[in-house]
Backbone as CSV, one residue per row, in Angstrom:
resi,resn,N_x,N_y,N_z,CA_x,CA_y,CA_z,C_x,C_y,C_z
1,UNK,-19.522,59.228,-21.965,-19.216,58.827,-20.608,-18.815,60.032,-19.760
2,UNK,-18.297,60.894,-19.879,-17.765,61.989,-19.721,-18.490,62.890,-19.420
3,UNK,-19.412,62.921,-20.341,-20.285,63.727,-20.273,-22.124,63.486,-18.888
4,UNK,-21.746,61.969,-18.484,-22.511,61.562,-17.653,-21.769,61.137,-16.065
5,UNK,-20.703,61.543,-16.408,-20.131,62.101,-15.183,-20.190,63.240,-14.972
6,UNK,-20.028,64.558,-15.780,-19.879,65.435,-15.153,-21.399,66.010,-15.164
7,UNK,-22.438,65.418,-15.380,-23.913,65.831,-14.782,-24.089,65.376,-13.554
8,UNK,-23.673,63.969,-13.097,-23.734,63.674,-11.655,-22.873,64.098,-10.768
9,UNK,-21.401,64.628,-11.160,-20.883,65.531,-10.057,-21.865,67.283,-10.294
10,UNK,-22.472,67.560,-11.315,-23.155,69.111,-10.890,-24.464,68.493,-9.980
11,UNK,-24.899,67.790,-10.308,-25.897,67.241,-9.651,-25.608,67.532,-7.860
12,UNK,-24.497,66.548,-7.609,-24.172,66.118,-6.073,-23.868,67.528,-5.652
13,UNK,-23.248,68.506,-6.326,-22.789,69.583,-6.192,-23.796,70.912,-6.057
14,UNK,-24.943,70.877,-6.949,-25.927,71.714,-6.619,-26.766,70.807,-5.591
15,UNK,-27.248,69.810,-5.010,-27.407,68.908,-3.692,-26.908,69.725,-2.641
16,UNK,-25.742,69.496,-2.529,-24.691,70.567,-1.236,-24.462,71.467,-1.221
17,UNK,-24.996,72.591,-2.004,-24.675,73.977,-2.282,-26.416,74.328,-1.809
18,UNK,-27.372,73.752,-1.364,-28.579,73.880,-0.981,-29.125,74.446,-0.140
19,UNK,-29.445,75.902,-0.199,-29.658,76.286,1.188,-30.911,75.506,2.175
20,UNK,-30.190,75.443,3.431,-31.327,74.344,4.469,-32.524,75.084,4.194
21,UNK,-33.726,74.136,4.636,-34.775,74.501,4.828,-34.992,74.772,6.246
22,UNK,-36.360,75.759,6.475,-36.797,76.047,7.539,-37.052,74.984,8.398
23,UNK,-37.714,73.800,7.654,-38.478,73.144,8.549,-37.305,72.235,9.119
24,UNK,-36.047,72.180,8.636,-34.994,71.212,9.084,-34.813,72.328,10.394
25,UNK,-34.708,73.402,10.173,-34.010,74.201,11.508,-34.878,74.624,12.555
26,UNK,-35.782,74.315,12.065,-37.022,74.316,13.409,-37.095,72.492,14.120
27,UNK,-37.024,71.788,13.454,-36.849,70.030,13.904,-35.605,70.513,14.796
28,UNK,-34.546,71.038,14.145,-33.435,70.688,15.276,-33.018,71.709,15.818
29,UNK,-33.481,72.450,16.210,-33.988,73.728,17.459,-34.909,72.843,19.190
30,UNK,-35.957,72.461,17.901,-36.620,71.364,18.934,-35.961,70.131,19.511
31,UNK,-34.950,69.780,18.841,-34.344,68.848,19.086,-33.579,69.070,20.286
32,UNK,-32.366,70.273,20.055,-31.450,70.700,20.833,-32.218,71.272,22.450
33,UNK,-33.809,71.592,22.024,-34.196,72.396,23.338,-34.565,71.473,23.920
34,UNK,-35.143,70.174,23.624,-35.703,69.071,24.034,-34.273,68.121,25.023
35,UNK,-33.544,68.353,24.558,-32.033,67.902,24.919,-31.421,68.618,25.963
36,UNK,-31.501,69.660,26.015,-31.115,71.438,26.849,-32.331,70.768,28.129
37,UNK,-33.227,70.610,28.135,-34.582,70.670,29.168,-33.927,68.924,29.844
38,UNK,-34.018,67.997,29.293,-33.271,66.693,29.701,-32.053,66.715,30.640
39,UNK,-30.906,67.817,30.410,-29.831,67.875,30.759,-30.157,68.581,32.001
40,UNK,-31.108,69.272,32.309,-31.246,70.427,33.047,-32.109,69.758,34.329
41,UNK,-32.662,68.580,33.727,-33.751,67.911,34.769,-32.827,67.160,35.182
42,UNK,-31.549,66.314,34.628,-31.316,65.580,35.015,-29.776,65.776,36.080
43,UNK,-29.357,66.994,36.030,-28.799,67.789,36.721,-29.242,68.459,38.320
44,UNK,-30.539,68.390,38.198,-31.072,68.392,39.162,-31.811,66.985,39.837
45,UNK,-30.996,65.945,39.171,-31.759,64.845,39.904,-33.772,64.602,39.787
46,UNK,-33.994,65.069,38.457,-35.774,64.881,38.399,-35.409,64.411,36.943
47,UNK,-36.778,63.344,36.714,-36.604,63.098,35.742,-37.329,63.794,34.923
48,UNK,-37.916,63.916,33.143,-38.436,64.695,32.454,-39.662,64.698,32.564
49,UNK,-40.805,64.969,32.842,-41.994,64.498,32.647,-42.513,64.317,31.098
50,UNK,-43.334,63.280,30.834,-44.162,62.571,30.298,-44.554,64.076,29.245
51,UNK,-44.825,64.218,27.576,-45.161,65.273,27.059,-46.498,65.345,26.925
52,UNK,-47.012,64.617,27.124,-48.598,64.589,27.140,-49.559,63.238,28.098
53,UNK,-49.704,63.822,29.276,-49.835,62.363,30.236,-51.823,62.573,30.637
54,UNK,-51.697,63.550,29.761,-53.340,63.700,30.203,-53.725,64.623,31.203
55,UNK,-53.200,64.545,31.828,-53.434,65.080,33.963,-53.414,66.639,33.555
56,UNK,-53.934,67.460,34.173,-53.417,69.033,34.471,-52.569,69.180,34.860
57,UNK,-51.399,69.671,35.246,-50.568,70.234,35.095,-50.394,71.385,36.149
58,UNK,-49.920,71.723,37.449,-50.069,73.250,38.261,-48.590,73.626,37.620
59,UNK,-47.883,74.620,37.029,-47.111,75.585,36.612,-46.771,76.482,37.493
60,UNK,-45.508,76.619,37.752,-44.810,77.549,38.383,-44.367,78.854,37.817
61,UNK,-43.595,78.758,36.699,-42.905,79.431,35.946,-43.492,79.651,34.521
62,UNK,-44.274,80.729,33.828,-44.562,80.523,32.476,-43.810,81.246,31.653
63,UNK,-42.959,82.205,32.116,-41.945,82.773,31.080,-40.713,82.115,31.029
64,UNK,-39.740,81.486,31.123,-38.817,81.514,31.369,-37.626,80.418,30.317
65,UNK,-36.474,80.773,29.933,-35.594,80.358,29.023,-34.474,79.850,29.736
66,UNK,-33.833,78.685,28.781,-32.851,77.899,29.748,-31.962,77.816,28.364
67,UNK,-30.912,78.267,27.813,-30.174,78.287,27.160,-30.977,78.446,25.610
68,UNK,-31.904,79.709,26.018,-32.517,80.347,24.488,-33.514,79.375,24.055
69,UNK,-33.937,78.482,24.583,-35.380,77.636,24.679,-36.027,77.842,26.180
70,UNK,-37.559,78.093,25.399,-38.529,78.655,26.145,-39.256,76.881,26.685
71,UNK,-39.400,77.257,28.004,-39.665,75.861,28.682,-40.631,76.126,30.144
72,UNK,-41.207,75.211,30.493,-42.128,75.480,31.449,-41.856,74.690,32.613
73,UNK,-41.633,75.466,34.313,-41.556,74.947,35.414,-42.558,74.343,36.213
74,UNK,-42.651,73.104,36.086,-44.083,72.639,37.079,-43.688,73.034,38.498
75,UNK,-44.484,73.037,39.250,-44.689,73.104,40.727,-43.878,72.616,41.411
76,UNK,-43.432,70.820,41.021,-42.710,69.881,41.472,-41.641,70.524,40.978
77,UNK,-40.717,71.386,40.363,-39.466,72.092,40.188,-39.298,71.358,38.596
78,UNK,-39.585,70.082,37.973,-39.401,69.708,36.827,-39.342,70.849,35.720
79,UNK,-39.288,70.238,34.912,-38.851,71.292,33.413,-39.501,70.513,32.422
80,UNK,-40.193,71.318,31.435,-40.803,70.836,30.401,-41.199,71.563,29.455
81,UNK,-40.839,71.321,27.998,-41.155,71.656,26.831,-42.705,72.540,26.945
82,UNK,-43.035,73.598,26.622,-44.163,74.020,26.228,-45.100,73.438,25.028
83,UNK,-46.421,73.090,25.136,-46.781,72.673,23.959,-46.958,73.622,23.118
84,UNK,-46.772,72.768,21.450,-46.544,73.164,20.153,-48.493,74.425,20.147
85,UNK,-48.080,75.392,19.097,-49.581,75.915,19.022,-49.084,75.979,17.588
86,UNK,-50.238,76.629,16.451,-50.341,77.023,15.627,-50.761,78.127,15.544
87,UNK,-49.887,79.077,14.470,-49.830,80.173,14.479,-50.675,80.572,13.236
88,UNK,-51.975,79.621,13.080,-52.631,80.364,12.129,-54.192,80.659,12.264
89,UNK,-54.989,80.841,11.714,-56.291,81.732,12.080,-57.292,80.800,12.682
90,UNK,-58.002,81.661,13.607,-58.564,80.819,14.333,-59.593,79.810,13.679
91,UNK,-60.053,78.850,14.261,-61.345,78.243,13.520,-62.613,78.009,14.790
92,UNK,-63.233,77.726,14.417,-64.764,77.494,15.441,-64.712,76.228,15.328
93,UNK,-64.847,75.545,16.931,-65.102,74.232,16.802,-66.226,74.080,17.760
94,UNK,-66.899,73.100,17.649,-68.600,72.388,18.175,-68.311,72.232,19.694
95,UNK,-68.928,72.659,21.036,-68.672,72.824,22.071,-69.065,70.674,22.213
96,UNK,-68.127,70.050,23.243,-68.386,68.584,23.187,-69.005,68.197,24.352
């Protein structure tokens, strides 16, 4: 008995001794900037725009950071998340 306790406290114990993963601290990076861009629209009285509404888009601002998240100014003064890219090799796709 004793002995199947103290495998489930090393257990719970190497669990919490776990260093995070990347992909948790990139989710809540996105999280916090997604939150940071909300606060910032809604401070100014605009609401967030839509992350993918189809339409083009005219851009004001393409560099610019609002508390260490990189975010994009439409025309209308709004604020919005930049879309996600992938950072890996290109591929060829079929002209449509």
């Amino acid at each position: 008995m004793k002995q199947v306790a103290l495998i489930l406290t090393m257990g719970v114990l190497s669990l919490a001794a776990a260093p995070p993963n990347e992909s948790d601290a990139a989710a809540n990076t996105k999280v916090k900037c997604g939150y940071v861009i909300q606060l910032a629209n809604a401070a100014a009285g605009r609401t967030t725009p839509k992350a993918d509404d189809g339409k083009p888009a005219l851009i004001r601002a393409v560099d610019k950071r609002l508390d260490g998240c990189p975010v994009l100014m439409m025309a209308d003064g709004k604020l919005k998340a930049p879309p996600a890219f992938n950072d890996g090799p290109a591929r060829q796709s079929p002209a449509h």
